[in-house]
C-alpha positions as CSV (number, residue, x, y, z in Angstrom):
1,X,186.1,-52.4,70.2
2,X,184.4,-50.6,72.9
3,X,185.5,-47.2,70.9
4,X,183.8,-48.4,67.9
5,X,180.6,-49.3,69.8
6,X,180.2,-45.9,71.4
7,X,181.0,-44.0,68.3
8,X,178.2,-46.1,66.2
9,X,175.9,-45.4,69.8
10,X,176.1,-42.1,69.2
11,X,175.7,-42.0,65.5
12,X,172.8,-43.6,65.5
13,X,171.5,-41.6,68.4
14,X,171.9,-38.3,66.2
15,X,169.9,-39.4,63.5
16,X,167.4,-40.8,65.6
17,X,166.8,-37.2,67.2
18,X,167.1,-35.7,63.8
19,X,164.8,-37.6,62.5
20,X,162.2,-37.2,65.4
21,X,162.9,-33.3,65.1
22,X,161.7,-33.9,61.1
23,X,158.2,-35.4,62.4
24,X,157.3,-33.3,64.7
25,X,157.2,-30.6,62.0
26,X,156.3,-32.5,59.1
27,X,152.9,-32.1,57.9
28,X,151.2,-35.4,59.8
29,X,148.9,-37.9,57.1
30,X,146.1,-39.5,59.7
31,X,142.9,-37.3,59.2
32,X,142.3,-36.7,62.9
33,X,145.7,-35.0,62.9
34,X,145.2,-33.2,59.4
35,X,141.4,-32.1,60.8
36,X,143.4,-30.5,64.4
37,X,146.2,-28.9,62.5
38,X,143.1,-27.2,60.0
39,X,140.7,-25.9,62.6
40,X,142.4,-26.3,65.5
41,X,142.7,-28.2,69.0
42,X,140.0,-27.8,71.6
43,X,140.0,-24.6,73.5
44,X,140.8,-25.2,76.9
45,X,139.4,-24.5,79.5
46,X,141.2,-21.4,80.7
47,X,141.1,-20.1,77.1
48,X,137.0,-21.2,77.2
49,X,136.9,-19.2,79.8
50,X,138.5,-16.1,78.5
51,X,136.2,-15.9,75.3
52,X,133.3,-16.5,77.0
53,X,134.5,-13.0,79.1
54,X,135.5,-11.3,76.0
55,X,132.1,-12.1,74.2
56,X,129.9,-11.5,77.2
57,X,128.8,-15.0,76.8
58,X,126.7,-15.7,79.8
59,X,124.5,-11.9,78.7
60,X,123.9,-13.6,75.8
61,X,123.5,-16.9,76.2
62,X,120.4,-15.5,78.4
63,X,118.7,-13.6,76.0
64,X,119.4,-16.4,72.8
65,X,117.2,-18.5,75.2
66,X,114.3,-16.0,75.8
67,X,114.1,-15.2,71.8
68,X,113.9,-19.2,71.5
69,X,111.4,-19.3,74.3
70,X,109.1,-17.1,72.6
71,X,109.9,-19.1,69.3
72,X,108.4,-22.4,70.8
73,X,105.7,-20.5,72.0
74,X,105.0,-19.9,68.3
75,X,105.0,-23.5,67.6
76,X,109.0,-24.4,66.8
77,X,110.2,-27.7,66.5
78,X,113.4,-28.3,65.8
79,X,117.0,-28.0,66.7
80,X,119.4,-25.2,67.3
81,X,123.1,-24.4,67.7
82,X,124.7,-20.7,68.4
83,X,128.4,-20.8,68.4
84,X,130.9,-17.6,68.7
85,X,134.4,-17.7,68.5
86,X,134.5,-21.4,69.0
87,X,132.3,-20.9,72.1
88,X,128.9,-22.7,71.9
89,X,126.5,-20.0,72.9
90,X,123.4,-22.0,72.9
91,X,122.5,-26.1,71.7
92,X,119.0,-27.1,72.2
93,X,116.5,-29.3,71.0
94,X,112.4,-28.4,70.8
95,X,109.9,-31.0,70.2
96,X,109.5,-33.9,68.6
97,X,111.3,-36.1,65.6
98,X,108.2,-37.3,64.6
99,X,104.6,-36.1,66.5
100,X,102.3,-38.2,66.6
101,X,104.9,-40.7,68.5
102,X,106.5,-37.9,70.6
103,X,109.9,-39.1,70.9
104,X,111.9,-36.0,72.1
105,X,114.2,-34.3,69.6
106,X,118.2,-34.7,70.9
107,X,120.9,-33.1,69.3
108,X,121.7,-36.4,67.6
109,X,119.0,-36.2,65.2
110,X,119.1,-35.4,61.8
111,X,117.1,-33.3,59.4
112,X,116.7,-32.9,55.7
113,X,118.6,-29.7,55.1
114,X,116.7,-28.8,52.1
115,X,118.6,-26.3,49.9
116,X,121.0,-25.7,52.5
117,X,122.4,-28.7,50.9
118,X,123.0,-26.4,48.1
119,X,126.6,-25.3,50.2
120,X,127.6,-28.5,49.9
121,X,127.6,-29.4,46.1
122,X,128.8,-25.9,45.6
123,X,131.9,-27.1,47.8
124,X,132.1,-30.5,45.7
125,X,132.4,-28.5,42.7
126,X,135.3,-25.9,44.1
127,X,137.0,-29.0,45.2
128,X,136.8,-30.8,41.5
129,X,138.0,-27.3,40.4
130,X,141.2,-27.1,42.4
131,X,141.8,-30.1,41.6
132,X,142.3,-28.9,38.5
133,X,139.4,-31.5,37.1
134,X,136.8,-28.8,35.9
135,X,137.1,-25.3,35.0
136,X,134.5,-23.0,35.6
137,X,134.4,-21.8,32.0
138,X,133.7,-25.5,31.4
139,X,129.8,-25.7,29.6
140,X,127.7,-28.2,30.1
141,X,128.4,-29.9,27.3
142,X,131.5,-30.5,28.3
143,X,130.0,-33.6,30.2
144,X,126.7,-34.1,29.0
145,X,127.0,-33.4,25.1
146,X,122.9,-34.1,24.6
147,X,122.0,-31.4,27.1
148,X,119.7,-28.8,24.6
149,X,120.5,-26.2,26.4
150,X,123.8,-24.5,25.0
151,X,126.1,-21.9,26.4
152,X,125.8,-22.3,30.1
153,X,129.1,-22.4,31.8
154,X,129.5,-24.2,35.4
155,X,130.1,-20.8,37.1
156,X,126.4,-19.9,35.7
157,X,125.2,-23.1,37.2
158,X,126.6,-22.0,40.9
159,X,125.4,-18.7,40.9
160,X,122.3,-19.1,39.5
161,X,122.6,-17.5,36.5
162,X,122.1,-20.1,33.8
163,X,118.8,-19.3,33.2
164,X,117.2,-23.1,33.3
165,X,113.8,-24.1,34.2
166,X,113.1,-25.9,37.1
167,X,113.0,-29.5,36.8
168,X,109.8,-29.9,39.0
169,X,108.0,-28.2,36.7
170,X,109.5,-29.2,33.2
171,X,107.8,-32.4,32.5
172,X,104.4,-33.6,32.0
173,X,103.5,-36.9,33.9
174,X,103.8,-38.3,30.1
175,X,107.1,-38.5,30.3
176,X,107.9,-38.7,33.8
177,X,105.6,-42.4,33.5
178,X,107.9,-45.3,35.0
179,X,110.5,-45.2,37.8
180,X,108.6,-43.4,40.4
181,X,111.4,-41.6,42.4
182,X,114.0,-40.6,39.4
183,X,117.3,-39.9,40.1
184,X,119.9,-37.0,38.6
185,X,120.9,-39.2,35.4
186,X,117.3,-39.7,34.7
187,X,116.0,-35.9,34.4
188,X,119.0,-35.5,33.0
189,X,117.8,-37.5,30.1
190,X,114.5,-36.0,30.5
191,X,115.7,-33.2,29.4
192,X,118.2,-34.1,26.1
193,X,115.3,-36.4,25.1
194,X,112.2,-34.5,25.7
195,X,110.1,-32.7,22.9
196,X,109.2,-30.2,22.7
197,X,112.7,-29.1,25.1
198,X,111.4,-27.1,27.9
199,X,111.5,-23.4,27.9
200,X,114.1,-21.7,29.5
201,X,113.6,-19.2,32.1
202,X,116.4,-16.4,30.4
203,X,119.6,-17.0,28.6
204,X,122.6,-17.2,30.2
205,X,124.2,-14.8,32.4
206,X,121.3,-12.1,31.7
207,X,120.4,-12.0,35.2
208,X,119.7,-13.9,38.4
209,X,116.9,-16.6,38.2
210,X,116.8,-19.6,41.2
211,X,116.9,-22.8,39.9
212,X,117.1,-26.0,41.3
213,X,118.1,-27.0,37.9
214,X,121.5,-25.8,38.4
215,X,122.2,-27.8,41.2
216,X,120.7,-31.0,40.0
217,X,123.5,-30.5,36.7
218,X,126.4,-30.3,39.6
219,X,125.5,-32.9,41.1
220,X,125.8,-35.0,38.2
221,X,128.6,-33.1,36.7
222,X,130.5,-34.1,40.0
223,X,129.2,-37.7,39.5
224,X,130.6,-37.4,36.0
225,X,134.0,-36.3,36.5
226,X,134.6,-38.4,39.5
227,X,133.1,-41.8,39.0
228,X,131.9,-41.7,42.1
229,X,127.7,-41.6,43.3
230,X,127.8,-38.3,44.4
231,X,126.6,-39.8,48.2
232,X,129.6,-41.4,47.5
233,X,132.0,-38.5,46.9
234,X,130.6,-36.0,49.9
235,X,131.5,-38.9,52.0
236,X,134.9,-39.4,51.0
237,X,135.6,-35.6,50.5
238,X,134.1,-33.6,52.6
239,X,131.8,-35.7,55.7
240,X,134.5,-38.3,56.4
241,X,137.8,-35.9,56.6
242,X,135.3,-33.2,58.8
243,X,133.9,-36.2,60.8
244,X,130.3,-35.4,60.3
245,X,129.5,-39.0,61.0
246,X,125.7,-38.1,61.3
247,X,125.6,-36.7,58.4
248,X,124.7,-38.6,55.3
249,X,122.3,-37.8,51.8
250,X,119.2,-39.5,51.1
251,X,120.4,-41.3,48.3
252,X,123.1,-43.3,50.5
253,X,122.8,-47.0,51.9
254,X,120.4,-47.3,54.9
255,X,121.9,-47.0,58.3
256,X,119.5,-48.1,60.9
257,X,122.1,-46.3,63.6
258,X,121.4,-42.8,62.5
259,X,118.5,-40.9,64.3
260,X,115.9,-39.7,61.3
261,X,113.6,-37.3,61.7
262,X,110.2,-36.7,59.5
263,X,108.7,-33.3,57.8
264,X,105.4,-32.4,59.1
265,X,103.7,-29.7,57.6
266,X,100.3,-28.5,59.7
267,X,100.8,-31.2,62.3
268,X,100.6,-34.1,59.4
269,X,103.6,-36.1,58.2
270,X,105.1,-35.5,54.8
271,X,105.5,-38.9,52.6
272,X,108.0,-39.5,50.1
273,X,108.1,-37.0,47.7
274,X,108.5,-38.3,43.7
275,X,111.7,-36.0,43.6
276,X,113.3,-36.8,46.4
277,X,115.7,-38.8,45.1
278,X,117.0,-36.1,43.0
279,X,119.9,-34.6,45.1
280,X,122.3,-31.7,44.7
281,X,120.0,-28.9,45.1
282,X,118.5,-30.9,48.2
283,X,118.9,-34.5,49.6
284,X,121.6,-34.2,52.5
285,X,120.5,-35.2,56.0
286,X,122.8,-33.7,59.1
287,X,122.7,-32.3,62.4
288,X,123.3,-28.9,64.4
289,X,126.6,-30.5,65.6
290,X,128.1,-31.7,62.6
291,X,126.7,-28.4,60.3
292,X,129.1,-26.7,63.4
293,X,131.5,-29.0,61.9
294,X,131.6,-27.8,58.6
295,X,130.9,-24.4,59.8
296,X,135.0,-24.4,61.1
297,X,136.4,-26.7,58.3
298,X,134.7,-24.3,55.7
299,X,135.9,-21.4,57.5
300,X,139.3,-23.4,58.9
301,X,140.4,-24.0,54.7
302,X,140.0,-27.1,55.5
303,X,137.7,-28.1,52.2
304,X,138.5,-25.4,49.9
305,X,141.4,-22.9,49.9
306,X,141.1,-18.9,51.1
307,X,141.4,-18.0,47.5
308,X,138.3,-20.2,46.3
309,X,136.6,-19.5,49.4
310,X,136.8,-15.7,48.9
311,X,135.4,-16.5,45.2
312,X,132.3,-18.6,46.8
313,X,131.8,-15.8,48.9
314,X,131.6,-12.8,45.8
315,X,128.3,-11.3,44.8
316,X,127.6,-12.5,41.4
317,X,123.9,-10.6,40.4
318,X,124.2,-6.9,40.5
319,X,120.8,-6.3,37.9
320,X,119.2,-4.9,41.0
321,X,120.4,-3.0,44.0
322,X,120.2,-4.2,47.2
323,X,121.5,-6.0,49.9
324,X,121.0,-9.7,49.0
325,X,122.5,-11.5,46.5
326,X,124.3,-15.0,45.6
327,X,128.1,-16.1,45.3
328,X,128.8,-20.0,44.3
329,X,126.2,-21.7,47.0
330,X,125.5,-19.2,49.4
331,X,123.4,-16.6,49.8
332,X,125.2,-13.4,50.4
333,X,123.9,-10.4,52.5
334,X,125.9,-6.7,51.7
335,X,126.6,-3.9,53.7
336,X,126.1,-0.6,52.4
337,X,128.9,-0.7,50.6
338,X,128.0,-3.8,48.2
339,X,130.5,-5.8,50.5
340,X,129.5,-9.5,51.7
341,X,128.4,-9.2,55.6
342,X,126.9,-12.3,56.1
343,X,127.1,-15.3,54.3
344,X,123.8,-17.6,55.0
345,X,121.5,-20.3,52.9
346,X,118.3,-21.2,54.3
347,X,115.8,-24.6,53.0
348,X,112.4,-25.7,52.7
349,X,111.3,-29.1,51.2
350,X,108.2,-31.3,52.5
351,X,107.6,-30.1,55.7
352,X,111.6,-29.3,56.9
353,X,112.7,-25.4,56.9
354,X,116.1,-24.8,57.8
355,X,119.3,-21.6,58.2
356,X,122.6,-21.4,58.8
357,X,123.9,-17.9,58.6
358,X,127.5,-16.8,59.4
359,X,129.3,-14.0,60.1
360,X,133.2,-14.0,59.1
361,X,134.4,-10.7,60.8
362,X,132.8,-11.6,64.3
363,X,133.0,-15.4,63.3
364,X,129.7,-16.5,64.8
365,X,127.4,-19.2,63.3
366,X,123.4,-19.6,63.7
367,X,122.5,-23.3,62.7
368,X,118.2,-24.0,63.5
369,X,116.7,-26.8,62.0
370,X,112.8,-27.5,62.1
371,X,111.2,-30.5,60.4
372,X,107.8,-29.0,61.3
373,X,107.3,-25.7,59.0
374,X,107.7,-22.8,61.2
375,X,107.9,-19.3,59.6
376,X,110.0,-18.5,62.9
377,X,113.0,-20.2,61.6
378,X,114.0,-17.7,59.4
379,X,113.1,-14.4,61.6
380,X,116.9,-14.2,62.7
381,X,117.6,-10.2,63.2
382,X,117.1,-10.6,67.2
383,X,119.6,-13.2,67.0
384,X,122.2,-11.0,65.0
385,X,121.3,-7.8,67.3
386,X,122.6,-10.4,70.2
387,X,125.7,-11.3,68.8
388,X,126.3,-8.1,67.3
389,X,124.9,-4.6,66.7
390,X,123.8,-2.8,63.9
391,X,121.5,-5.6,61.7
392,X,120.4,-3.9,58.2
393,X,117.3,-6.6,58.1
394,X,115.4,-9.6,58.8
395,X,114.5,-10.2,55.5
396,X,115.3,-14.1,54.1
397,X,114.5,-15.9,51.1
398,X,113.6,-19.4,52.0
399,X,114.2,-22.0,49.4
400,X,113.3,-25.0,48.0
């Protein structure tokens, strides 16, 4: 009897290790484990210390804080967060969140990102697409058979290509007469309703032509497709599994915990504007720390695969040479060689102007958020010649 007890002991002891030995290399379900095994565990110490060698961090970190010195001096307000090879460089916070109350800016405190949301619904979209939910040959019609304007494929939509006019500009005050802040299904009807339809910019693929047109469709493509709010679906797909807990769009329930700033523009706050409830190409509130956040999922294939990735990262408007141009959501700067350098979007909307512009090769980010208009924000070549030499030019398109 004894025997038999032993033999079963062991037994049971075997598969017990086996099956321990099967979790520990198993692919682990709870988010906080699936976010470590995509970007990685904290560096330690020790290997903190040995980047911040390898980078020259400390020569650096020294002269990101002069060029910011002299950019409060030319009236910055706003946030900022340098990071290099999972090394923050340099967090900091300038000013106030709102100025006439002067209550000090922290790096808890969100901004309106502007069209740096623009990344975001771009992502949304690429996720829909892997999914196998949406192709980008899909038209608009597709999901919106009213829409008048025919022919214009979802990839035309990303990379601004489609050709549409901007909604801000499309329709009288006639027919904009009821609900004072409309949102995306609303102009959407605007335009399959209105008469006469409002004239296009180009037709479709002829060449590049911003629009924040295209980004208002995503956005209620993604809606569409999902059955979700589209507040709703950035939560559940891309802020909760990154844990950007401060990061939110304006179209999502209140919460009174989350640290708001307000636009100012020439010392004066911004109010409400009457689109500001239309989101896609704008709308998402965040911080330096969590924009780091998606900075290393994005890059991490954490939200999107290598593959789509690389696509969001292609040129996509080669009418004129140069060495700006636009993939799906970002902006795109080129080396010599027509190649994508630096991928970057920057934003302006009531009184907020934002960047955050990467580098893949040297894997640096430059996040700087201002919600009082400051041309400075955009003037980022001293920054680049810091973290890396030979800078083509400082020449940005801010958007709105």
């Amino acid at each position: 009897m004894k025997k038999l007890q032993w033999v079963v002991w062991v037994a049971l002891s075997i598969v017990t290790l086996c099956c321990e030995q099967k979790i520990q290399h198993s692919k682990v379900k709870e988010s906080k484990d699936w976010l470590t095994e995509c970007i990685g565990s904290p560096l330690t110490p020790e290997q903190e210390a040995d980047i911040r060698k390898q980078i020259n961090a400390e020569e650096k970190t020294a002269k990101i804080e002069e060029i910011f010195r002299r950019k409060r001096l030319a009236g910055f307000n706003g946030n900022v967060l340098i990071a290099q090879k999972g090394v923050v460089l340099y967090k900091n916070s300038f000013g106030y969140a709102h100025l006439r109350d002067k209550d000090s800016l922290n790096s808890k405190h969100t901004f309106q990102l502007a069209s740096l949301s623009k990344p975001f619904t771009a992502i949304a979209v690429l996720k829909l697409k892997e999914a196998g939910k949406i192709s980008l040959e899909d038209t608009i019609q597709r999901f919106f058979p009213d829409f008048p304007y025919k022919g214009i494929k979802i990839s035309s939509l990303l990379c601004h290509r489609s050709g549409l006019p901007n909604y801000a500009y499309s329709f009288m005050d006639s027919v904009r007469h009821g609900r004072k802040f409309p949102a995306n299904a609303e102009v959407m009807r605007w335009f399959a309703t209105v008469k006469p339809t409002p004239q296009r910019y180009n037709i479709p693929e002829r060449s590049f032509s911003y629009s924040n047109t295209n980004y208002l469709v995503l956005a209620a493509i993604v809606e569409k497709v999902s059955g979700m709010p589209f507040h709703a679906y950035l939560q559940k797909h891309v802020f909760g599994p990154l844990e950007m807990n401060r990061t939110f769009l304006i179209t999502s329930p209140a919460d009174p915990t989350q640290l708001r700033t307000v636009g100012h523009q020439y010392g004066r706050v911004i109010p409400k504007d009457y689109y500001d409830d239309v989101v896609g190409d704008k709308g998402i509130y965040s911080t330096t720390e969590d924009l780091y956040r998606f900075y290393k999922g994005l890059m991490g294939g954490c939200l999107i695969n290598k593959k789509t990735l690389d696509e969001a990262f292609t040129p996509r408007s080669f009418e004129r040479y140069g060495m700006r141009n636009y993939g799906y959501g970002f902006r795109l700067h080129l080396d010599e060689q027509q190649k994508t350098r630096y991928m970057y979007h920057t934003g302006w909307w009531k009184g907020y102007n934002t960047i955050m512009w990467m580098n893949k090769e040297d894997d640096f980010v430059i996040i700087i958020l201002s919600n009082s208009y400051n041309r400075t924000v955009y003037e980022v070549k001293g920054l680049l010649d810091v973290l890396h030499e030979e800078v083509q030019s400082d020449d940005v398109e801010k958007d709105i």
